[in-house]
N, C-alpha and C positions, 0 to 999 in steps of 0.2 A: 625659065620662069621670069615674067617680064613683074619690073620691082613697081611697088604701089608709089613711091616718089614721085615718077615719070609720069604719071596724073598731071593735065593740064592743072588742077586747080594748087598745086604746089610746085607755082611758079618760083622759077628761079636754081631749082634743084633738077640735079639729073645723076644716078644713077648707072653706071655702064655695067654691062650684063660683063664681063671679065672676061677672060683665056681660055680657050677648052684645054683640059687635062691633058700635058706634054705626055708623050709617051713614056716608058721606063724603057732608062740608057739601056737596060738589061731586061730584053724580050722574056727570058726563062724566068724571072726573079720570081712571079707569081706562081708559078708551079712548083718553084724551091721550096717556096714557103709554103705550101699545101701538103707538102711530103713530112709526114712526121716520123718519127724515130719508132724503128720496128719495137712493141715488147717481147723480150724471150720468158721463155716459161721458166724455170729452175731447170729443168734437165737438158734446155735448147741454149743459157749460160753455163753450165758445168760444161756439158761438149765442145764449148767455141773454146773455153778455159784451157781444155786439158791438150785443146791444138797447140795453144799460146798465141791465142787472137786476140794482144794489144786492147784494138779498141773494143771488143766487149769484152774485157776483162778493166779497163778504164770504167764503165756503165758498170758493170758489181761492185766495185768498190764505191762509186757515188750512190748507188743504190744503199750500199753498208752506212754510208754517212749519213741517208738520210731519216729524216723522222716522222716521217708519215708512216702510222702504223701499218699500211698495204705493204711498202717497201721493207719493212723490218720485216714482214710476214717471209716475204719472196728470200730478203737477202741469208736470212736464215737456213730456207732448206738449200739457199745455192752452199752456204757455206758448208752443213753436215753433209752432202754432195760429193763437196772437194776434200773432206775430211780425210778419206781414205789415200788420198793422193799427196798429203801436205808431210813434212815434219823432216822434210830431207835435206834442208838448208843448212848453211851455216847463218845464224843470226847475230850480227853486232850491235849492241848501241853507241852510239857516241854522241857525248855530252863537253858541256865547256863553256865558259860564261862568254857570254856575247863578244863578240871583236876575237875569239881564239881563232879563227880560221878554221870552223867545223865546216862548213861548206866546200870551200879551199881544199880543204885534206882528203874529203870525201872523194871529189873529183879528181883527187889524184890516186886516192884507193882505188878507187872502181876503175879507173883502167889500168892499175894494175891488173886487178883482180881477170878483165875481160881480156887481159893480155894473155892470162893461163887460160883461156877455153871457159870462164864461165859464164854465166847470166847474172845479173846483178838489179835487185830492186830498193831504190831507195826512197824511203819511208819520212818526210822529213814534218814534223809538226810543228806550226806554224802558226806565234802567239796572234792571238786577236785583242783589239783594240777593246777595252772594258766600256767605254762613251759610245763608241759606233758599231762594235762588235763587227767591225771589216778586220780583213788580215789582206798584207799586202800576195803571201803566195809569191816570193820572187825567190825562189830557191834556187830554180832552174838556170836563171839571171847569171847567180854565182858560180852554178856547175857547169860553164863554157862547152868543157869537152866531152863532158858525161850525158848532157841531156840530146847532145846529135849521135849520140855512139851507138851501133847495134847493140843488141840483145842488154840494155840498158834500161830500167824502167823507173821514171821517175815521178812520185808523185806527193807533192805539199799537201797537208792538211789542216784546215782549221782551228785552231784548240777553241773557240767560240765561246771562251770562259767557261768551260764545261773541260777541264783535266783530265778528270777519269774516263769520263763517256767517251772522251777522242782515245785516249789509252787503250778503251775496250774495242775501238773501233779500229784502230789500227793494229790490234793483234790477230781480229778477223779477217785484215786485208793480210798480212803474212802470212795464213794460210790458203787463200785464193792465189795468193803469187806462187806458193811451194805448189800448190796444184798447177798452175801455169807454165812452171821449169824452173821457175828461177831457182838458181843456188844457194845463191849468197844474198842476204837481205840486209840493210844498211835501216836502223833505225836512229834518224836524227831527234835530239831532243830541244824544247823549245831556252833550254840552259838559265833557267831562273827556280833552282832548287826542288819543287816536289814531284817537278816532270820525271827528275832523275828517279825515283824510287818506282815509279810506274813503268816506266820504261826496260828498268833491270830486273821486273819480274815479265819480259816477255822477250828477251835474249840470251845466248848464249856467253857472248863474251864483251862485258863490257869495259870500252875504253877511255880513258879522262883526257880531255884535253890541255894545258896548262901551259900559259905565258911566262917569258923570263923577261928580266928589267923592268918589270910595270910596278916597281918603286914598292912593296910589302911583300914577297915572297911566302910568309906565312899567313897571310890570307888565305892562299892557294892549299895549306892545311887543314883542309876541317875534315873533323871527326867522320862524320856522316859520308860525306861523297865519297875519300879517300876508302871508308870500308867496300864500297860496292864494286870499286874498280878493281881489273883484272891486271890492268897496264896502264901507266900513266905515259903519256908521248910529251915532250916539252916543244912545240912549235915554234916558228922563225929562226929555228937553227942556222944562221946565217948569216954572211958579212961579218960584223962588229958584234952581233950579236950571241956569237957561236959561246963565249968565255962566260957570259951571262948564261948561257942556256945548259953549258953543264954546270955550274955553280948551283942553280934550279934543281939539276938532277941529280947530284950530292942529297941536297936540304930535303929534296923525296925521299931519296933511301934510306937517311935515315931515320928520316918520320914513320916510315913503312914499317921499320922494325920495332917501333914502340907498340903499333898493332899487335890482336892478338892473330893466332895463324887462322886462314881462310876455311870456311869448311870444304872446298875441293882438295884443299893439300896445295895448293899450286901457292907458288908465293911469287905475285906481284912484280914485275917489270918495267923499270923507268928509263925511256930512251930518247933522243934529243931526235930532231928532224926539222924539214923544211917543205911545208906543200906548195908554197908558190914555188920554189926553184926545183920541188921533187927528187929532196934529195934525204936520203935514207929510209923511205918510201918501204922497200922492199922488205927491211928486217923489221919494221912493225909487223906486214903482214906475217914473216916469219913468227914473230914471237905469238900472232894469234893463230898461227896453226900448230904451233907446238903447245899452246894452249889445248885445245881440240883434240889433239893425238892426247894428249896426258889425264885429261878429265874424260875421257872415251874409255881407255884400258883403266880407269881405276871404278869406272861405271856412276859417277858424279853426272857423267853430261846425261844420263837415262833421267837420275832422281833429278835432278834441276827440272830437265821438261814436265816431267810427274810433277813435282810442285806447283809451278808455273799454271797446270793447268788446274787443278786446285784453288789454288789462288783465285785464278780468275772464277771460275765457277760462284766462289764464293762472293767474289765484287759483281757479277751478272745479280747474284739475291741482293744485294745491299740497294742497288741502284733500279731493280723494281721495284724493289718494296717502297724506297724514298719516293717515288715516282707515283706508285700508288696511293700514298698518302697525301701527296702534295695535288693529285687529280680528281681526290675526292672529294665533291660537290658540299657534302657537310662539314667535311673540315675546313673547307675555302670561309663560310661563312664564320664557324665556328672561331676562326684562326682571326680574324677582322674582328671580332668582338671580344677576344682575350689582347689582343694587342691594343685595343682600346683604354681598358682595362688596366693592363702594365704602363702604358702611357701615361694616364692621367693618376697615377702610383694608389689604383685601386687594390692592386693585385698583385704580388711579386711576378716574377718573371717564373720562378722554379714550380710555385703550385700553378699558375697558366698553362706552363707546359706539361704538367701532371696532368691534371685535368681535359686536356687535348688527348692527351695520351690514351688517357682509361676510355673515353667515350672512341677514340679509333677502335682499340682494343676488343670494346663491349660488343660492336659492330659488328666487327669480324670472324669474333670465337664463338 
């Protein structure tokens, strides 16, 4: 197209018509990009599942994560699907305040683990940024040996400021993986307190992780986390460190015994190790299989999963119904004009949200 500049009568200016379009370095590139990702049906993902086909067992679990109610639709019957074929695993969680070496440990568990013959899927949740709501996702990063090993599957997840949703989301990927083969399912947690309690209603044996010489040792005591733990591990068992690490392990046992006794009957285990050097390695996974063998013969590890899945059922209703109310087109306005209200201290806070309430209610019933 020749430019209107280039007109005698705007003199002085010219115009050059530019470069024709260089070719692409890469002849195929445009046919790559026209090729879009097959959709499978529910019953064309449970089949690829039950082969243990990786990458579409990767696509259900992004599916599981996503929020497009189409995807919630599909990932649903994929999961009642796999239901039948799920619940054969052994499931760990493992928890530990940032800098313990849960990553580290992990990856020296799991090739234990794939050193006896098994399959191992690690589940690691992955806080998200509150401002940008990014998460780095470099879990992999830290698992050097684990993320290139066969029969290894690993995959970071989101928490997107949304705890429970990723919690419900990643109990539905543990059963797409137990339908996939895997054995052993590795659930990491994001290790900033409430993750732990969502976490240990969707595992069988959970383990603490806990530093020696980081200068307050009863810190490493609280009420709360110490209840849920199975086995406490003391990390960096090593060098200079080792005298410090069982001094740790002392101050455990006998905090453990101020507890009262567990409902499995199993009473608690505190052992010192090392994951960068991978040393002692082997008698943690001892102590959680003698876990397992002991909560199996007393019929604990039946009721746990019975609970467990209870539990969840019951946070699946909490977390529609919150959902339903908060998508509700009259409570959206409704909710802008009682916060108005509380604002400008027309209204308390307690009759607003009364009154929010009864008109949901009235609605409904």
């Amino acid at each position: 197209m020749e430019h209107i500049e280039n007109d005698n009568k705007y003199e002085g200016l010219a115009v050059n018509k530019g470069v024709a379009q260089p070719p692409a370095v890469n002849p195929y590139l445009n046919k790559i990009r026209k090729v879009r990702r097959r959709q499978y049906t529910a019953a064309e993902y449970t089949e690829h599942i039950l082969k243990g086909d990786i990458t579409v067992l990767s696509q259900a679990v992004t599916l599981v994560e996503s929020n497009l109610p189409d995807h919630q639709i599909l990932a649903q019957e994929v999961i009642e699907k796999c239901l039948p074929y799920a619940g054969s695993s052994v499931r760990v969680g493992i928890t530990g305040v940032p800098g313990s070496g849960k990553s580290t440990s992990i990856d020296a568990f799991g090739l234990h683990v794939l050193k006896k013959g098994g399959k191992l899927a690690v589940l690691a949740i992955d806080p998200s940024s509150e401002l940008s709501k990014g998460s780095i996702l470099g879990d992999k990063t830290r698992m050097e040996k684990l993320s290139v090993a066969d029969n290894a599957f690993i995959r970071p997840s989101p928490s997107a400021g949304s705890l429970g949703g990723v919690a419900r989301k990643t109990r539905e990927t543990i059963v797409l993986c137990e339908a996939a083969g895997f054995d052993n399912i590795f659930v990491e947690t994001v290790g900033v307190g409430q993750s732990e309690t969502a976490v240990h209603s969707m595992v069988d044996f959970f383990l603490l992780i806990q530093l020696a010489g980081t200068g307050d040792e009863l810190q490493g005591i609280k009420r709360g986390i110490m209840e849920m733990a199975d086995g406490i591990v003391i990390n960096k068992a090593d060098g200079s460190n080792i005298e410090k690490a069982k001094l740790a392990q002392a101050h455990f046992r006998n905090a453990l015994h101020l507890f009262p006794p567990t409902p499995s009957g199993w009473i608690p285990q505190v052992l010192t190790y090392s994951g960068y050097y991978e040393i002692g390695i082997g008698e943690v996974w001892n102590m959680i299989d003698e876990y397992i063998a002991f909560v199996k013969k007393n019929g604990y590890f039946e009721h746990k999963r019975q609970e467990q899945a209870k539990y969840w059922m019951l946070e699946t209703i909490n977390d529609q119904l919150k959902s339903h109310f908060y998508q509700n087109s009259e409570i959206v306005s409704l909710l802008q004009e009682k916060e108005n209200r509380v604002l400008h201290s027309i209204q308390s806070p307690f009759t607003a949200a009364k009154e929010v309430l009864d008109f949901y209610f009235g609605k409904i019933l």
